[in-house]
C-alpha positions as CSV (number, residue, x, y, z in Angstrom):
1,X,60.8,38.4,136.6
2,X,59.4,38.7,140.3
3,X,60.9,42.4,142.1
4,X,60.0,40.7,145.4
5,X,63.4,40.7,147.4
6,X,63.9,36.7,148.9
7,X,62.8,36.8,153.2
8,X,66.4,36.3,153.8
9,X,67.5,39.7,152.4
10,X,65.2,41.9,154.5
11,X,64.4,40.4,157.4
12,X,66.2,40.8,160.5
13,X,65.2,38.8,163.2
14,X,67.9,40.1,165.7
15,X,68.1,43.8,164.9
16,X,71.3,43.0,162.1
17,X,70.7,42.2,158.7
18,X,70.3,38.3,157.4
19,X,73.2,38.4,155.3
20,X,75.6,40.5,157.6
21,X,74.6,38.1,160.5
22,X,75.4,35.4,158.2
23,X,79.0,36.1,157.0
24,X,79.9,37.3,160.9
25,X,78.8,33.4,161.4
26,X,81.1,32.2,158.9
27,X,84.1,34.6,159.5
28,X,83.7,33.1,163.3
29,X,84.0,29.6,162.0
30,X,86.9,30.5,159.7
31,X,88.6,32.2,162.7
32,X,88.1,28.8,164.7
33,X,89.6,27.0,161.9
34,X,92.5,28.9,161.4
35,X,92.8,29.5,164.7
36,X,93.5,26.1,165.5
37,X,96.0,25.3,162.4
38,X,98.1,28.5,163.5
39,X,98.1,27.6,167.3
40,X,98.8,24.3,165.9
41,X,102.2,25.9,163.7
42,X,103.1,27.8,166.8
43,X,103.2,25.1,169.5
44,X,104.8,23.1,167.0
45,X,107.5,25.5,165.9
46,X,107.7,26.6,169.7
47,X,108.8,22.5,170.3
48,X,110.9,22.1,167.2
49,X,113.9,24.5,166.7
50,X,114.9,22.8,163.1
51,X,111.4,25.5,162.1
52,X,113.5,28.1,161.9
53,X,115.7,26.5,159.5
54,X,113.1,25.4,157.3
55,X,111.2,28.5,156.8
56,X,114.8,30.6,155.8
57,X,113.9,28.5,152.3
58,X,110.9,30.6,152.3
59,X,111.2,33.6,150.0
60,X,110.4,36.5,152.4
61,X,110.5,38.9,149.2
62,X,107.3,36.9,147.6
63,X,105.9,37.1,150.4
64,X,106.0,40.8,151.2
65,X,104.7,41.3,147.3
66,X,101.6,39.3,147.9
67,X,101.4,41.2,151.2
68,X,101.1,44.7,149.4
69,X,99.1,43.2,146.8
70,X,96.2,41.6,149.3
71,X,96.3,45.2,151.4
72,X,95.9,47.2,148.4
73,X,92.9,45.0,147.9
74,X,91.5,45.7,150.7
75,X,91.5,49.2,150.0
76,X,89.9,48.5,146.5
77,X,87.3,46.5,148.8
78,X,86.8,49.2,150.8
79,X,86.4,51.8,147.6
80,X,84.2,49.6,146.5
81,X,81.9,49.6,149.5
82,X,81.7,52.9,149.8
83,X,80.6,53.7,146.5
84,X,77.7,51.2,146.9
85,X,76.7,53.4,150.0
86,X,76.7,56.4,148.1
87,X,74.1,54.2,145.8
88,X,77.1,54.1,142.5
89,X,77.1,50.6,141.4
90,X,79.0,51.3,138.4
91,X,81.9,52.6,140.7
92,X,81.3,49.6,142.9
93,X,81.8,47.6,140.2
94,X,85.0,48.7,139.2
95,X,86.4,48.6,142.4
96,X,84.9,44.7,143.1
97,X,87.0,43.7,140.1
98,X,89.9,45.6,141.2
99,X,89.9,43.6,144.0
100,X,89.3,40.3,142.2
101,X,92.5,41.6,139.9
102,X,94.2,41.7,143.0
103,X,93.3,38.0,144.1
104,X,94.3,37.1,141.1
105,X,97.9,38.6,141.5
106,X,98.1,36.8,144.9
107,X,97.2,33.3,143.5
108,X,99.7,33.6,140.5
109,X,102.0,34.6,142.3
110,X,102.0,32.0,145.5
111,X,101.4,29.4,142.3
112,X,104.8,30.8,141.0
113,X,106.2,30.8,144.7
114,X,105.0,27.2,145.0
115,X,106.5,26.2,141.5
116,X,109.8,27.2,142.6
117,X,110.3,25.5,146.1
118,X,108.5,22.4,145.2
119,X,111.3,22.4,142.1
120,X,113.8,22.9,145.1
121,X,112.3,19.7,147.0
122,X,110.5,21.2,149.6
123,X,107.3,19.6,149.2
124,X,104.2,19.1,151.7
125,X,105.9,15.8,152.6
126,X,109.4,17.3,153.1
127,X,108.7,17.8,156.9
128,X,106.5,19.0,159.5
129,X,107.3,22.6,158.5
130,X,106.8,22.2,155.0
131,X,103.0,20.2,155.7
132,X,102.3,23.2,158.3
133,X,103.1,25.9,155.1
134,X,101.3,24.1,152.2
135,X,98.3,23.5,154.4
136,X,97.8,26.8,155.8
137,X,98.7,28.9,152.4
138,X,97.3,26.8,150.6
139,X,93.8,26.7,152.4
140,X,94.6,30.8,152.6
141,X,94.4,30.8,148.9
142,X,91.1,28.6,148.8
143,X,89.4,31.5,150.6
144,X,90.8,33.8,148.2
145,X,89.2,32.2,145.6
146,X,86.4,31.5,147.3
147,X,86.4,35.3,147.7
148,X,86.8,36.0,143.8
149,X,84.4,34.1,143.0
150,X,81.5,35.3,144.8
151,X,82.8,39.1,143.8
152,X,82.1,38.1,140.3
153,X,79.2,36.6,140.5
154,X,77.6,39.8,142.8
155,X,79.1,42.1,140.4
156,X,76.7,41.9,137.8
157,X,74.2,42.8,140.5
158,X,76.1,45.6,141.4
159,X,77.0,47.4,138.0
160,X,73.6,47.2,137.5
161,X,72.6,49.2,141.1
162,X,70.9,46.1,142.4
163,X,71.9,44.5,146.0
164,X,74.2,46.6,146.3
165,X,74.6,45.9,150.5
166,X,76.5,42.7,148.6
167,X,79.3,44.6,148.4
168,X,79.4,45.1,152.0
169,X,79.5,41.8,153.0
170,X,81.6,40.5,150.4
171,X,84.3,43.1,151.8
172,X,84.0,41.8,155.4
173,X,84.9,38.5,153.9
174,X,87.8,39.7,152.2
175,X,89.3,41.7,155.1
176,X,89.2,38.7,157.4
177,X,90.8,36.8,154.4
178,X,93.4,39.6,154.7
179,X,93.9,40.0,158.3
180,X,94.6,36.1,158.3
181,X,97.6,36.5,155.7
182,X,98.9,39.2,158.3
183,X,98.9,36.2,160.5
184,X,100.4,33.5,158.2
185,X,103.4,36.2,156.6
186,X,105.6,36.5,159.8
187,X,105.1,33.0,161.0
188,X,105.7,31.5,157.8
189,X,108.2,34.0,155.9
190,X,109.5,36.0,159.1
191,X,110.3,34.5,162.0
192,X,113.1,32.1,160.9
């Protein structure tokens, strides 16, 4: 097995890293598309008054749970990071699959969520409120499992206190995955 780290993990042709230049590149084309879909919902729900009534079938409790669950998440990210700093891929580890665990929370629990109002007959076809929620939750949960996957695959690198600066990146991901839920919970659970 060659030691010789791949060109794209230490080079850095513009004074940042490969991969941290990278994931900025693709958290800045996830901010366009999101950006768009929730100016989308807001100019929408700003035209159509009937919104308001639609989303008060949305279970703001549920909501506020995944909430807690994706910020405490964050703060396992964050744990996680800063033990690989400190060189402790063990601890890193732990953390990474703390905040997998709490991915996994998030998606069983919107799958319950969505389980319950589709058996209610609110379904992405129900209205233009309805299409507007599945479409942005649901692609919301796509990057969260986007963003559990790639934790578990880097986390046998990092138990084993190899490429550990992983754990950075993978935790930028996360936090923009987070900071778009804070986003998507008052338009879609809140403001009714």
């Amino acid at each position: 097995m060659s030691t010789t780290k791949p060109i794209a993990t230490t080079r850095s042709a513009t004074g940042i890293p490969t991969g941290r230049l990278a994931v900025w590149w693709v958290i800045a084309s996830e901010i366009v598309i999101f950006g768009g879909l929730l100016g989308s919902y807001i100019m929408h729900r700003l035209g159509h008054t009937e919104f308001g009534g639609y989303a008060a079938h949305t279970n703001t409790y549920i909501g506020a749970f995944n909430t807690f669950v994706l910020l405490t998440s964050s703060l396992s990210a964050v744990l996680a990071h800063n033990a690989a700093e400190k060189g402790d891929g063990k601890t890193a580890h732990k953390f990474l699959w703390g905040t997998f665990f709490g991915g996994l929370v998030f998606v069983c629990v919107k799958s319950v969520e969505w389980t319950i109002e589709i058996s209610h007959g609110y379904t992405i076809t129900s209205n233009a409120f309805w299409s507007f929620y599945y479409t942005a939750a649901g692609l919301h949960a796509c990057h969260v499992i986007g963003g559990m996957v790639i934790m578990a695959i880097i986390s046998v690198d990092v138990k084993n206190n190899r490429e550990l600066q992983r754990v950075e990146l993978i935790g930028n991901y996360w936090h923009f995955v987070d900071i778009v839920w804070i986003f998507l919970f008052p338009l879609l659970y809140i403001a009714k």
